[in-house]
Biopython code that builds the backbone (N, CA, C, O; Angstrom):
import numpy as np
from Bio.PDB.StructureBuilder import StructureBuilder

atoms = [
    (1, "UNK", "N", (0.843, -1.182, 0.000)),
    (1, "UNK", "CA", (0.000, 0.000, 0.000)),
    (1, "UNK", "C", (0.888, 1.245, 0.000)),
    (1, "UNK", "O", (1.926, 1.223, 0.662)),
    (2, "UNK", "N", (0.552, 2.302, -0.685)),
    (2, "UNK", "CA", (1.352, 3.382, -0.665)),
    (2, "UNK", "C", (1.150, 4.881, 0.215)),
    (2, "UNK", "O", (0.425, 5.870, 0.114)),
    (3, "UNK", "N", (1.889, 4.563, 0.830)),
    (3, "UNK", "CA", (2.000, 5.741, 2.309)),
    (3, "UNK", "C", (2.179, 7.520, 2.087)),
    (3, "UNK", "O", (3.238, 7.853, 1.555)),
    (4, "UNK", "N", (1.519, 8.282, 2.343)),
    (4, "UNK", "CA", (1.561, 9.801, 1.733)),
    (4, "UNK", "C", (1.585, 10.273, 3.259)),
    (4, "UNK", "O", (0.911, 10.159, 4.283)),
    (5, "UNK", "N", (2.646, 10.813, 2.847)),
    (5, "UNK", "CA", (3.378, 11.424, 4.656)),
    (5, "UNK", "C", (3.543, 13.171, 4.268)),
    (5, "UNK", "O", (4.225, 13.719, 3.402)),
    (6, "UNK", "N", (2.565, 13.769, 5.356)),
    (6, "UNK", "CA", (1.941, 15.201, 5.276)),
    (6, "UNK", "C", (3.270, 15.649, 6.696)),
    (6, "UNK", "O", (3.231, 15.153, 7.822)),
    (7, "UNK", "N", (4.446, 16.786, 6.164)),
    (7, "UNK", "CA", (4.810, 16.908, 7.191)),
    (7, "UNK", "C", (4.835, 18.382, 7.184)),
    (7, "UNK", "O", (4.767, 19.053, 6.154)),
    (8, "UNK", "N", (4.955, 18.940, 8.589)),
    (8, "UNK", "CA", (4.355, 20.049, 8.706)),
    (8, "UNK", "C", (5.705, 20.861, 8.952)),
    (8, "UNK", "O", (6.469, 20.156, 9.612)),
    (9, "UNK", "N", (6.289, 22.172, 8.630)),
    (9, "UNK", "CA", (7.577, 22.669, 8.406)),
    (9, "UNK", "C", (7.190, 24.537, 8.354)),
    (9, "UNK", "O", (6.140, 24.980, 7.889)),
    (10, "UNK", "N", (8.025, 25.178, 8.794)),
    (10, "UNK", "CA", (8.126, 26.492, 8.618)),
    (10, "UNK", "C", (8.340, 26.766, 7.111)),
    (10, "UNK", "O", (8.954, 25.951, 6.422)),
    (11, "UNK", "N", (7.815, 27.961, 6.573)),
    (11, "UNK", "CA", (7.873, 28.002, 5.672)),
    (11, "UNK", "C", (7.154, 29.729, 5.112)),
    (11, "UNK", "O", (6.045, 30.120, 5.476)),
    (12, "UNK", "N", (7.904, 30.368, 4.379)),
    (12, "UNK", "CA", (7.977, 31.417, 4.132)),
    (12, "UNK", "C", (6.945, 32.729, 5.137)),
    (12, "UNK", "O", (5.938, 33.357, 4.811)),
    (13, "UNK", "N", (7.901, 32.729, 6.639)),
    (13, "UNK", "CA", (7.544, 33.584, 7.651)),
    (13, "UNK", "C", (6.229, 33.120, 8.108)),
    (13, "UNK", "O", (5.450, 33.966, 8.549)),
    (14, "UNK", "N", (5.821, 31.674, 8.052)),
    (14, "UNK", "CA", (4.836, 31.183, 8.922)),
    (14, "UNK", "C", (5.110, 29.729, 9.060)),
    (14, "UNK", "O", (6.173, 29.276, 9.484)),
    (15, "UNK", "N", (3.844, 28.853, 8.585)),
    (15, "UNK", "CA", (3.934, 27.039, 8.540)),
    (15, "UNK", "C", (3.216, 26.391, 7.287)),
    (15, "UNK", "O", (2.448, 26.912, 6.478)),
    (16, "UNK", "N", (3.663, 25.192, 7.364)),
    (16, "UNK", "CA", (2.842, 24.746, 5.710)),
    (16, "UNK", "C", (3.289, 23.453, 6.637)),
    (16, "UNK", "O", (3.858, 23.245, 7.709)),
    (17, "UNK", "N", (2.427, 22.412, 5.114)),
    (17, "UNK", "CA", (2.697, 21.020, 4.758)),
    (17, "UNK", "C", (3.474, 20.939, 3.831)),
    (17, "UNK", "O", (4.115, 21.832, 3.277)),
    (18, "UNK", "N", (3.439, 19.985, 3.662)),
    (18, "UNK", "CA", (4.583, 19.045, 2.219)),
    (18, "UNK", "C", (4.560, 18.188, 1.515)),
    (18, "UNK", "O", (5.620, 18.728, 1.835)),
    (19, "UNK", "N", (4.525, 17.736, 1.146)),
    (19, "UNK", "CA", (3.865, 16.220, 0.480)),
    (19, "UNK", "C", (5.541, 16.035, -0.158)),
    (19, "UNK", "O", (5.956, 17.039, -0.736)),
    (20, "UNK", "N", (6.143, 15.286, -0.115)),
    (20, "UNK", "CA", (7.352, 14.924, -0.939)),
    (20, "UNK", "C", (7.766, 16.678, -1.062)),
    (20, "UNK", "O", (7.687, 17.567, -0.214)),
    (21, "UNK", "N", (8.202, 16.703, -2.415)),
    (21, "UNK", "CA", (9.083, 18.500, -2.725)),
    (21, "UNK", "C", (7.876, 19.858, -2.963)),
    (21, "UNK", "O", (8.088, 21.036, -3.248)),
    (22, "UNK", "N", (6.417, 19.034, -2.682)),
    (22, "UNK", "CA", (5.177, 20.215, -2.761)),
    (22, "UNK", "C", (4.728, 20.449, -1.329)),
    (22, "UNK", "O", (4.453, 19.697, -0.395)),
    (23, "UNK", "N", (4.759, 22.036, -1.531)),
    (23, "UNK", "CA", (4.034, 22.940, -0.191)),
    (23, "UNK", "C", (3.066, 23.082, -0.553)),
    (23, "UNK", "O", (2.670, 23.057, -1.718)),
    (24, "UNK", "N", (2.380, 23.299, 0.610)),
    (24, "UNK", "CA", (0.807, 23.807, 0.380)),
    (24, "UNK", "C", (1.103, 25.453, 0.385)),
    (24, "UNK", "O", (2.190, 25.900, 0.020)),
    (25, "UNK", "N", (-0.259, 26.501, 0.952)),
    (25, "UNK", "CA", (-0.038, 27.710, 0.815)),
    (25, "UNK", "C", (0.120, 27.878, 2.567)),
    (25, "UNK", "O", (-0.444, 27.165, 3.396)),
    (26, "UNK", "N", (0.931, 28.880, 2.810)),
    (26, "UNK", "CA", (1.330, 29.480, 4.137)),
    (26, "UNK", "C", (0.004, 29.823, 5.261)),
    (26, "UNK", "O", (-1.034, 30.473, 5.137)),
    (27, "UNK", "N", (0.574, 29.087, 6.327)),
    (27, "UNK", "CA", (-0.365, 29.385, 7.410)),
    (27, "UNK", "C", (0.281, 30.342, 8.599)),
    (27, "UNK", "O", (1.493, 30.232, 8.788)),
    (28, "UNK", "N", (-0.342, 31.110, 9.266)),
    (28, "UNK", "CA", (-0.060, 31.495, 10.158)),
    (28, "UNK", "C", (1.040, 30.957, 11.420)),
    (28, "UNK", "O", (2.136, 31.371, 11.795)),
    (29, "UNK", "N", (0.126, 29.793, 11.866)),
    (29, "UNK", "CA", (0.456, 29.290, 13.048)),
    (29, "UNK", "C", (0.728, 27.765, 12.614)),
    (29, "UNK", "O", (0.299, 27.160, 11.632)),
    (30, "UNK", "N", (1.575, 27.330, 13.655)),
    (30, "UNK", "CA", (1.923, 25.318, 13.329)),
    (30, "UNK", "C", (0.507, 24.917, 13.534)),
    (30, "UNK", "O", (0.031, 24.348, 12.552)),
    (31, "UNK", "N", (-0.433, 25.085, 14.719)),
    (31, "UNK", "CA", (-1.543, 24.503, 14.932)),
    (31, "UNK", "C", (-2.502, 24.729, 13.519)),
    (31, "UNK", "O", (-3.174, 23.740, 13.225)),
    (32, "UNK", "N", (-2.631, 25.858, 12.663)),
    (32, "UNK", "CA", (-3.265, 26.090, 11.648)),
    (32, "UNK", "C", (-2.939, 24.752, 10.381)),
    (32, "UNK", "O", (-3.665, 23.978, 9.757)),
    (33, "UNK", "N", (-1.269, 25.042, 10.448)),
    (33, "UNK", "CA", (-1.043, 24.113, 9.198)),
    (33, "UNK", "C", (-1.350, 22.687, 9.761)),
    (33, "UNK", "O", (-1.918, 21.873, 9.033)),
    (34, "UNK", "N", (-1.066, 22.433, 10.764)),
    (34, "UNK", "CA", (-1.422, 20.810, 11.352)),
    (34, "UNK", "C", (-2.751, 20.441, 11.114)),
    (34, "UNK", "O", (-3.000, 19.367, 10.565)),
    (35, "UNK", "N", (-3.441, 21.045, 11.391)),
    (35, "UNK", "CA", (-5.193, 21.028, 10.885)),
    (35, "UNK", "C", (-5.482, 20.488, 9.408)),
    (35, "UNK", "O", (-6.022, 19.429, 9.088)),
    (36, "UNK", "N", (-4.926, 21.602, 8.517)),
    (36, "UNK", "CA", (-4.727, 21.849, 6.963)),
    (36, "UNK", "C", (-4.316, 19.993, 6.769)),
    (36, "UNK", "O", (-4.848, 18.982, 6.311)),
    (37, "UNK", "N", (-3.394, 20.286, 7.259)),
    (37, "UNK", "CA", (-2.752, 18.815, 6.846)),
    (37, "UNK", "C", (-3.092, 17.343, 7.615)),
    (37, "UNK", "O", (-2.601, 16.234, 7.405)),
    (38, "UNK", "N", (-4.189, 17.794, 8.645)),
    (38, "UNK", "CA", (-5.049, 16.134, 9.194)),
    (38, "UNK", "C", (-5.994, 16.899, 8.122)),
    (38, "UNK", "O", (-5.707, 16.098, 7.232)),
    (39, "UNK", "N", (-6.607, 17.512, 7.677)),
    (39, "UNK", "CA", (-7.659, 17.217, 6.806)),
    (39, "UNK", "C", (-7.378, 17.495, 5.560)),
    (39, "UNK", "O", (-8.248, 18.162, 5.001)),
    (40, "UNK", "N", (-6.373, 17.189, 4.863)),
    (40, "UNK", "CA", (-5.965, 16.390, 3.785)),
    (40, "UNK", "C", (-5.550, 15.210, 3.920)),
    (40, "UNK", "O", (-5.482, 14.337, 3.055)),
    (41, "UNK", "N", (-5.288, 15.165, 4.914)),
    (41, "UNK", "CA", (-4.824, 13.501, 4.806)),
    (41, "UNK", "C", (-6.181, 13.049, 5.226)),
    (41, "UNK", "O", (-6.200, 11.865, 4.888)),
    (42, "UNK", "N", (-7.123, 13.286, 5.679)),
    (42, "UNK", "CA", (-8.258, 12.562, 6.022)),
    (42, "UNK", "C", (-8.980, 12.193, 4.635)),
    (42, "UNK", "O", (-9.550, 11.135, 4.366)),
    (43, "UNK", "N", (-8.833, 13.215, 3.902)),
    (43, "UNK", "CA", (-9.630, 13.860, 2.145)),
    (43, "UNK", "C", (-9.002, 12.387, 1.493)),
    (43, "UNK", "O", (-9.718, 11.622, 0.846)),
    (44, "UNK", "N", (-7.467, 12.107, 1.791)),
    (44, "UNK", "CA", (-6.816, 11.066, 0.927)),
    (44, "UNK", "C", (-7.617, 9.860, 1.158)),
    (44, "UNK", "O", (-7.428, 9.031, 0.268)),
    (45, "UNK", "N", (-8.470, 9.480, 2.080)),
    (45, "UNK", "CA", (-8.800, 8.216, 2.677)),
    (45, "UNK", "C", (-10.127, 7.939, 2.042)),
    (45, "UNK", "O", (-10.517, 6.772, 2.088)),
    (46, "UNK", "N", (-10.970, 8.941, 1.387)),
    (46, "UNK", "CA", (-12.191, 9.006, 1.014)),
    (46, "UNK", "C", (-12.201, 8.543, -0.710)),
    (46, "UNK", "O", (-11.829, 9.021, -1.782)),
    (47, "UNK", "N", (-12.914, 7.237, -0.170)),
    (47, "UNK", "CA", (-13.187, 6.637, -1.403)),
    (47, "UNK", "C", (-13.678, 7.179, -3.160)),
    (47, "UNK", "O", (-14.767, 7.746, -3.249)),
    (48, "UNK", "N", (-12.875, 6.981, -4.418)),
    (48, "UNK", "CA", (-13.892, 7.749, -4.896)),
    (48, "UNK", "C", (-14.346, 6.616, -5.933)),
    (48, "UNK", "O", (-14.621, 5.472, -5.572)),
    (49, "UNK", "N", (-14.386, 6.984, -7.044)),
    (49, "UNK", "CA", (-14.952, 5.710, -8.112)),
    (49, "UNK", "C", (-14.047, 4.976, -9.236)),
    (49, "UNK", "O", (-13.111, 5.708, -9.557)),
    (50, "UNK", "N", (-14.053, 4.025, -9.766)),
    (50, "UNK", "CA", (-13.282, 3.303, -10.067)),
    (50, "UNK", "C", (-13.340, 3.789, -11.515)),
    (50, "UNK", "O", (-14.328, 3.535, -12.204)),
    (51, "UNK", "N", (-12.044, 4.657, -12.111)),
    (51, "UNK", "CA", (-12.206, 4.636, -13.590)),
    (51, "UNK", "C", (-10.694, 4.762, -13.995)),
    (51, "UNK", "O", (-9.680, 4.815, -13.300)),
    (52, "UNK", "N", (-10.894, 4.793, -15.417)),
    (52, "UNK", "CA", (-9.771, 4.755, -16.272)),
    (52, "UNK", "C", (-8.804, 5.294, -15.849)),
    (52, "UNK", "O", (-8.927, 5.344, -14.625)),
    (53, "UNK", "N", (-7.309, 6.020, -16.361)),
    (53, "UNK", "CA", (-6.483, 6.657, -15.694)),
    (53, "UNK", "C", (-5.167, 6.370, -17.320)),
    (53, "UNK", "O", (-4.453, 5.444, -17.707)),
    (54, "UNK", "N", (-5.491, 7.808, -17.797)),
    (54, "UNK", "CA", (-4.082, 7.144, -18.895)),
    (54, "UNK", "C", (-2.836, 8.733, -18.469)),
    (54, "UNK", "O", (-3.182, 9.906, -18.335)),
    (55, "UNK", "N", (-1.616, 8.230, -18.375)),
    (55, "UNK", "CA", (-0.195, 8.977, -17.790)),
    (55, "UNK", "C", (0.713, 8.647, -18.837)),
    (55, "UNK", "O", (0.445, 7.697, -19.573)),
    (56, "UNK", "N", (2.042, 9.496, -19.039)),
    (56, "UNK", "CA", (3.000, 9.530, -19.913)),
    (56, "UNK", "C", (4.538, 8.897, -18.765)),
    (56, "UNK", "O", (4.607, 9.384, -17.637)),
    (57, "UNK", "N", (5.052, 8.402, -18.974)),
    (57, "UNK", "CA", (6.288, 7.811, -18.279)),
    (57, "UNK", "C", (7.359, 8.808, -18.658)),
    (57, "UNK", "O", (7.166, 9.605, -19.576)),
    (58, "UNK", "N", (8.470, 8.779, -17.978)),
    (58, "UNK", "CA", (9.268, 9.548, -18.056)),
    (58, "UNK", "C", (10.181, 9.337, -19.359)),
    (58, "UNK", "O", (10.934, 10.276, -19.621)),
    (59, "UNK", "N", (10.203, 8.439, -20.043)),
    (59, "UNK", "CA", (10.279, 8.364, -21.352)),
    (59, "UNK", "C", (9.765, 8.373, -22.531)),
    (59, "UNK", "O", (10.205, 7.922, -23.589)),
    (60, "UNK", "N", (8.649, 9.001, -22.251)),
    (60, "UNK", "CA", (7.425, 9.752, -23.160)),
    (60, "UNK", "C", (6.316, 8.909, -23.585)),
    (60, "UNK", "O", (5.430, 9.379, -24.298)),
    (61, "UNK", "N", (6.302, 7.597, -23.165)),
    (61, "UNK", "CA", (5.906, 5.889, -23.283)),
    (61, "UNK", "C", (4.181, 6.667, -22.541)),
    (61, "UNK", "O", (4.197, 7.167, -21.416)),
    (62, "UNK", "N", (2.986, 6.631, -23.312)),
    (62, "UNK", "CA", (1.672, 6.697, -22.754)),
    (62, "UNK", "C", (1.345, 5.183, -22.075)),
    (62, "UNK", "O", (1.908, 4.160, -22.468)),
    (63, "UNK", "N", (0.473, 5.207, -21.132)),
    (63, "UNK", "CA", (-0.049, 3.933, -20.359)),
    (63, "UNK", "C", (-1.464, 4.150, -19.752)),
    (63, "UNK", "O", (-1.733, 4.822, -18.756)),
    (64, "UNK", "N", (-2.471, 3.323, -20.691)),
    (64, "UNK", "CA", (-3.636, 3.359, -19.870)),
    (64, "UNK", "C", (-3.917, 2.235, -18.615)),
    (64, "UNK", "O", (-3.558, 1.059, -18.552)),
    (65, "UNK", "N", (-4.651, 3.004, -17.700)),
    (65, "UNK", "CA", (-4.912, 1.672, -16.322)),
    (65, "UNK", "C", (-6.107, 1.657, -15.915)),
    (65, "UNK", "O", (-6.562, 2.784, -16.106)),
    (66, "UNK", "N", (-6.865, 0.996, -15.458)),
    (66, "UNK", "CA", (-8.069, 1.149, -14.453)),
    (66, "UNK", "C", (-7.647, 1.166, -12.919)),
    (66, "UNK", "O", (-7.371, 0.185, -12.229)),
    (67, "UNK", "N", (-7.659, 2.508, -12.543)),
    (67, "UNK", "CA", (-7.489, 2.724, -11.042)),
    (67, "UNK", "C", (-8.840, 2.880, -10.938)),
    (67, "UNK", "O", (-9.743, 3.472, -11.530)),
    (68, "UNK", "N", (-8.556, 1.500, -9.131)),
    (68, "UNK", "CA", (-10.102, 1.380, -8.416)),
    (68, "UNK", "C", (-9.957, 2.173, -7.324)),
    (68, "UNK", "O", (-9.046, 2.375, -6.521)),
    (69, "UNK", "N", (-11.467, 2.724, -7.532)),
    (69, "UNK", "CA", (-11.632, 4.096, -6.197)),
    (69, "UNK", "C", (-11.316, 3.741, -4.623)),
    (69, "UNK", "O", (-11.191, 4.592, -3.742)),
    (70, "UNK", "N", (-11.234, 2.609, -4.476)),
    (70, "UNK", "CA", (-11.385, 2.049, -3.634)),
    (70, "UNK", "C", (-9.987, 1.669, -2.592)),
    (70, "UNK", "O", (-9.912, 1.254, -1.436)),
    (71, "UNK", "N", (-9.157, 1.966, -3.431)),
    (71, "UNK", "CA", (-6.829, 1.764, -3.092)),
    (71, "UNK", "C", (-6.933, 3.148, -3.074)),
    (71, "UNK", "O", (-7.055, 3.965, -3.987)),
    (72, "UNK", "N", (-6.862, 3.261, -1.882)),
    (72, "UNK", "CA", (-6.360, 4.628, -1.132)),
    (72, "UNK", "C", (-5.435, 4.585, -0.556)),
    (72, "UNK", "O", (-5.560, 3.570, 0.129)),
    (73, "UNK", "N", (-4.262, 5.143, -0.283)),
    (73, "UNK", "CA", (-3.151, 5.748, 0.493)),
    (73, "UNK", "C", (-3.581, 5.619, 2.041)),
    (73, "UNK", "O", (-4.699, 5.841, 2.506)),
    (74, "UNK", "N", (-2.249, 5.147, 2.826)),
    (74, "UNK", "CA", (-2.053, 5.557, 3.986)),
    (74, "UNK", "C", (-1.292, 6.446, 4.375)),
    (74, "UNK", "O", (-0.079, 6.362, 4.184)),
    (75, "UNK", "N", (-2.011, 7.751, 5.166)),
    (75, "UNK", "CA", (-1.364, 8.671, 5.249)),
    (75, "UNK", "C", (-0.580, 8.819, 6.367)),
    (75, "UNK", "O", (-0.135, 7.723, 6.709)),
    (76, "UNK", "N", (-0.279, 9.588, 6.975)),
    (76, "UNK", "CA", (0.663, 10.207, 8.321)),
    (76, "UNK", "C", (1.093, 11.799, 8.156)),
    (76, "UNK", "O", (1.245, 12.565, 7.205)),
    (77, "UNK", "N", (1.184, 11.865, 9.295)),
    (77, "UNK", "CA", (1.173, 14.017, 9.306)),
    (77, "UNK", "C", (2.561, 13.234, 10.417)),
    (77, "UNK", "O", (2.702, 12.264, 11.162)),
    (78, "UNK", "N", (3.357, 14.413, 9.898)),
    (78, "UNK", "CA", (4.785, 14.457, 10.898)),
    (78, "UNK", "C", (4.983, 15.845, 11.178)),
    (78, "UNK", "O", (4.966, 16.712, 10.305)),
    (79, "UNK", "N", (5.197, 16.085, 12.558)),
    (79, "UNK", "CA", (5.422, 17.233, 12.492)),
    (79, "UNK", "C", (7.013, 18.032, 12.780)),
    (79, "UNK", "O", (7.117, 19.255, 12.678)),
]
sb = StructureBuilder()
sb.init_structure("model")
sb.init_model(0)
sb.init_chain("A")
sb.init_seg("    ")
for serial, (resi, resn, name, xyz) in enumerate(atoms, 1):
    if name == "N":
        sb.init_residue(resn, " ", resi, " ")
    sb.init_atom(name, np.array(xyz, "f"), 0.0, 1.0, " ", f" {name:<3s}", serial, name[0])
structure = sb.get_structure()
C-alpha cells in the first residue's frame, strides 16, 4: 500500500505542509497548518470511483490503467 506522509515545516515567515518536494499555501500558526494537513490527509482516505487513468512515463511511453476508487493511500502528518 502506498503511504503519503503530510509533514508540517516552517515556511515562508509562517507554517505549511509538504507532500514529498510540494508545499501547500502558508499558514499562520503550526496549529493552523497541522489542521490543513489532518484534513488532507483525512480527504486522501475518502473513497472515490473506479475509472480509467491514462499517464506519460518519463520516457514519453503513454499507459492506460483502471485505477479502483477504492486503493487509497495511507497517510501520516509528521510534524
Amino acid at each position: 500500500m502506498t503511504k503519503v506522509v503530510y509533514e508540517v515545516v516552517e515556511h515562508d515567515g509562517g507554517w505549511a505542509y509538504k507532500v514529498g518536494d510540494v508545499l501547500s499555501e502558508t499558514y499562520p500558526t503550526h496549529k493552523m497548518a497541522h489542521e490543513a494537513a489532518a484534513a488532507a490527509a483525512q480527504r486522501q482516505q475518502v473513497a472515490g470511483k473506479t475509472d480509467g487513468i491514462e499517464y506519460e512515463d518519463s520516457r514519453g511511453k503513454w499507459h492506460q490503467e483502471l485505477a479502483p476508487g477504492n486503493d487509497r493511500p495511507e497517510t501520516e502528518i509528521e510534524d
